[in-house]
N, C-alpha and C positions, 0 to 999 in steps of 0.2 A: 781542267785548265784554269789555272790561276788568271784570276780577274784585271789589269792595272787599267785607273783613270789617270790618264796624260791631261792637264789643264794648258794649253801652250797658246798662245795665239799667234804664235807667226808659224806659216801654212806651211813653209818649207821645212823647218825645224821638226816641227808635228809629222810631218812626213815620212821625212828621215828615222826617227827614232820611234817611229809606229813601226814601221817595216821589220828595221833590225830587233826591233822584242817580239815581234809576230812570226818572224820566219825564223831567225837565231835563237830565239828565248822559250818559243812556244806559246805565250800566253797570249790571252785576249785583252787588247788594247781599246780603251774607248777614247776618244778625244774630243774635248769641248774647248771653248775657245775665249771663255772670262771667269770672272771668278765665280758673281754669284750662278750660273750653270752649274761650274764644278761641283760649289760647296751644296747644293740643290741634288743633283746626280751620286756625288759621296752618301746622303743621309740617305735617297730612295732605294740604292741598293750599293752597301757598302764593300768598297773593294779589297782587295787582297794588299792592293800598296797605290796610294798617291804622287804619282810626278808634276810638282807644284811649280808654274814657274814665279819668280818674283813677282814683274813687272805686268800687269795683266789688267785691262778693263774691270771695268765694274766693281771689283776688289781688289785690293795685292793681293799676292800670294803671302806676304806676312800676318794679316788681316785672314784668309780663308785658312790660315792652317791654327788661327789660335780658334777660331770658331769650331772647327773639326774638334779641337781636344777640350773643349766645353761642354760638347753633348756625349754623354752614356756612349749611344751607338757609333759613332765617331772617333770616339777616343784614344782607342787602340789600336787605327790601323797605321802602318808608316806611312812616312812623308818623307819623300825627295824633293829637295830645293834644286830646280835650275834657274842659276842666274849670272847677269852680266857684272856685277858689284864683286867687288873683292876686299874687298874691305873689313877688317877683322870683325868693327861693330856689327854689319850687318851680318856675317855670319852667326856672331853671338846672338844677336838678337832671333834668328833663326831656329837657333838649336835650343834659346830659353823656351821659346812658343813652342818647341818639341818636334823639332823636324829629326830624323833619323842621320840626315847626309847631304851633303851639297853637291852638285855638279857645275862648275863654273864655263860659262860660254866663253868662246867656242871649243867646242868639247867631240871626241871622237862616237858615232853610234855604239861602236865596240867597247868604250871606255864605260858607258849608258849604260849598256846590260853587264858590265861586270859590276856595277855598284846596286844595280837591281839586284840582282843573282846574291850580292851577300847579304842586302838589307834582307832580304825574304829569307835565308840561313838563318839570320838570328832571330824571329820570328819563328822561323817553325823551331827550332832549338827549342828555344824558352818556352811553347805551345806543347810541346813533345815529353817535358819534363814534369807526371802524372804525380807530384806530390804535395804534401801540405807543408809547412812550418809555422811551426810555435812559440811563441815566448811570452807566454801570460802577461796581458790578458790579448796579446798579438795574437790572431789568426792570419794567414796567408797562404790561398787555395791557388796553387797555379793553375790550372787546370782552365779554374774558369775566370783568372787573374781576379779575383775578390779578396777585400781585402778588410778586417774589422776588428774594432778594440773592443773587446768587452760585447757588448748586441750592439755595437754602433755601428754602420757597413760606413765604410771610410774611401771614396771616389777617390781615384788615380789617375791619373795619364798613363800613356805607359810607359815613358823613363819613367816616373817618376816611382811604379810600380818596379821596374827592371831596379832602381837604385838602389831601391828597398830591401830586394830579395840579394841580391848580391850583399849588400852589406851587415842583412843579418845572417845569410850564411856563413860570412866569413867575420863573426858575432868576435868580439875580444882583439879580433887583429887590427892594429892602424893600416889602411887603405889609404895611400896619398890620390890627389886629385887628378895626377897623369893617369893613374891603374883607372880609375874610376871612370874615366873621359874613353876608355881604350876598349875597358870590358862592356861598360853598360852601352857606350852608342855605337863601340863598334871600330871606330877609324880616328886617328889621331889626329888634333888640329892644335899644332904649336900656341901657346899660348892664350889660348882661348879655355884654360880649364876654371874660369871662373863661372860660365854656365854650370858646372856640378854646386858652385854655392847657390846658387840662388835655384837651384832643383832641390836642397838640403835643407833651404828654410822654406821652400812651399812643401816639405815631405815635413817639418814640424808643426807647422802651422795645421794642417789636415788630421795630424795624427793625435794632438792634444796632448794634454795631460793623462796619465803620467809617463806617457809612454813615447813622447818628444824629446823628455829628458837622457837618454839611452842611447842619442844619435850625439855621439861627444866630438867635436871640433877639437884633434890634438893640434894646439897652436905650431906654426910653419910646415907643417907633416900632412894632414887630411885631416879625416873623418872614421871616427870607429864606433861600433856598434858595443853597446855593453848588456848582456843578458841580465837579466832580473834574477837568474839563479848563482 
């Protein structure tokens, strides 16, 4: 039975949306009620998927979920944002720190578990897919999402890992910034494809020399990946 930590603090909400993943979803739901709990709860035994809300004692929810993707153990699990804000910046802001998807209040229980249901898809998808890739001096083990240049292990997020592997699979093609917002997180958020830039220059920044240089910015178009052979 799949794990989910609900962070929610209003009792009625947590209620509702414990129920319908418990009884419709099947999984086991824990609920706490601020942040630092949550983010406390996420490290001692990490869950299968995070439902983050924004607005939350103790922490925001934009605050516990960049902490989540700071620590190793933490890193890799998803994060669903529910919040009241509609606002393009705060979504951006959201999806930079590495949330998976947003739910905007008020929101249907059934609408809840069909966005659980596919964040957890592409999760086991990319978990499921048992192989390595290559590109000297590039290592990239899906398996156990590891990732290294040369003997150097090179820490990722997991977009930031998922960007990665997409774009040197698809090694020599230009990928525009729509494809890339669509495959790597999954669901489409009009104008907001500027979070894949600023995922493109923390994936250069980590990866160094020389192998930074190979993630090419074709000007107005995207980002393409150039092999070293």
């Amino acid at each position: 039975m799949k794990r989910i930590l609900l962070v929610e603090d209003d009792a009625d909400i947590a209620l509702s949306l414990r129920n319908k993943l418990e009884r419709d979803g099947g999984y086991e739901v824990e609920v706490v009620a601020d942040g630092p709990t949550g983010l406390k709860r996420a490290s001692e035994e990490p869950p299968e998927l995070v439902v983050l809300d924004v607005n939350l004692p103790g922490l925001d929810g934009f605050e516990v979920c960049r902490r989540l993707r700071k620590v190793p153990a933490t890193a890799a699990i998803p994060v669903i944002m529910l919040t009241a804000r509609i606002g393009e910046d705060d979504r951006v802001r959201g999806l930079e720190l590495g949330a998976d998807d947003y739910i905007t209040k008020p929101f249907s229980p059934k609408e809840a578990l069909a966005r659980v249901r596919a964040v957890l898809r592409r999760t086991e998808r990319g978990a499921a897919e048992g192989e390595a890739i290559a590109d000297e001096p590039l290592h990239v083990d899906l398996p156990s999402r590891q990732v290294r240049v040369g003997e150097r292990e090179v820490a990722l997020t997991r977009k930031e890992f998922d960007l990665l592997v997409e774009l040197v699979r698809q090694r020599g093609r230009v990928l525009t910034r729509e494809r890339l917002l669509e495959t790597v997180w999954g669901y489409d958020f009009p104008g907001e494809t500027r979070t894949v830039d600023v995922h493109v220059r923390r994936l250069r920044q980590k990866l160094g020399e020389p192998v930074d240089a190979r993630l090419e910015t074709v000007v107005g178009v995207g980002y393409r990946w150039r092999s070293a052979s």
